[in-house]
N, C-alpha and C positions, 0 to 999 in steps of 0.2 A: 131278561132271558136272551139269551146268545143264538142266531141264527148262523147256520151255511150256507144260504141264500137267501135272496132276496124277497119275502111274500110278492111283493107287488113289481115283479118281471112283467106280468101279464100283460098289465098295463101301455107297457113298453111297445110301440109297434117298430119291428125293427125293418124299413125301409129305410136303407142309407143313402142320404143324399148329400150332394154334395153341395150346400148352400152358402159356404163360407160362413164366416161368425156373427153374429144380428149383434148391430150397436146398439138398436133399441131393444130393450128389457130392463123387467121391472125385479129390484132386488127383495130379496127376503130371507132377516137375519136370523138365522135358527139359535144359535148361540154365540153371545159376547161376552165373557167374562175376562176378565185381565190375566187367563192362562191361553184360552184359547176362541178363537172366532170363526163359526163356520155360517158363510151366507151361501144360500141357491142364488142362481139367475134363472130366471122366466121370461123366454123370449116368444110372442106370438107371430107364427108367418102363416096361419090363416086363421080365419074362423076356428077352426075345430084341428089345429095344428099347435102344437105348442113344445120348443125344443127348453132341453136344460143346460146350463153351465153352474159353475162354482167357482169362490172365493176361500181358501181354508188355511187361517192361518195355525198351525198346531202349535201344543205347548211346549214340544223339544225345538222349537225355532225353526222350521219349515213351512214353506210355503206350496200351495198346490192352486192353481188360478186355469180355468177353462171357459173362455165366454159361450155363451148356447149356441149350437151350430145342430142342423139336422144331422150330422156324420153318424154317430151312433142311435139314430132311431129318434121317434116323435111320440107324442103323446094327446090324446084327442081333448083333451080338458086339463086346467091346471091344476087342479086338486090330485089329477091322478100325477101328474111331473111331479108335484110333492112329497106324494108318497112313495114314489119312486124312489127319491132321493133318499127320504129318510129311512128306506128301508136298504140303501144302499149301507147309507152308516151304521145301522143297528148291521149290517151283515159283514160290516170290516172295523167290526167297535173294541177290538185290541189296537188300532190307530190313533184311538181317542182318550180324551179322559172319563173316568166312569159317571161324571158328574155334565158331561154330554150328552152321553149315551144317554141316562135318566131323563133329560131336557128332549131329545130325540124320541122317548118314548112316551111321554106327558106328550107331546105335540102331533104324535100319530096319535094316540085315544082323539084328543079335542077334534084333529080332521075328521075322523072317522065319525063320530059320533057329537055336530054341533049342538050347539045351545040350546034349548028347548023352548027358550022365550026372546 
């Protein structure tokens, strides 16, 4: 299903700061397949502060790389940075391969709704 926005904005507290890039964060690879590779970065600068960046290598040969910086806004838990992101790509998923986007949408249900055992 094709969005126009993002569901999980919400999440997003946009208080822009100006924090410069955090070396330290922890990656997480949403999709590796030998067309195309998109990793999150998760960087923590508090407790209950958590900014995002990305690594995205697409399949027409393009590259897009941003380390986490507060500039465009924080997020108070990682779960919610995550969703954030992936609801970025499901909301600009003509960028991507359609076989992404499914991978992107398999991995919002599993956040949203863990394991039961």
């Amino acid at each position: 299903m094709s969005v126009n926005f993002n569901p999980y904005e919400n999440y997003r507290i946009r208080v822009f700061e100006n924090s410069g890039e955090l070396r330290n964060y922890k990656k997480d690879v949403v999709v590796d397949n030998r067309r195309e590779r998109v990793v999150l970065l998760i960087g923590q600068v508090a407790p209950d502060k958590f900014a995002i960046g990305y690594d995205i290598f697409f399949a027409d040969g393009r590259r897009a790389s941003r380390l986490p910086s507060l500039e465009y806004g924080y997020f108070m838990k990682e779960r919610e940075a995550k969703l954030y992101f992936l609801g970025y790509i499901k909301q600009n998923h003509a960028r991507f391969l359609p076989s992404t986007v499914e991978a992107v949408e398999e991995l919002i249900r599993s956040t949203i709704q863990p394991a039961l055992f």
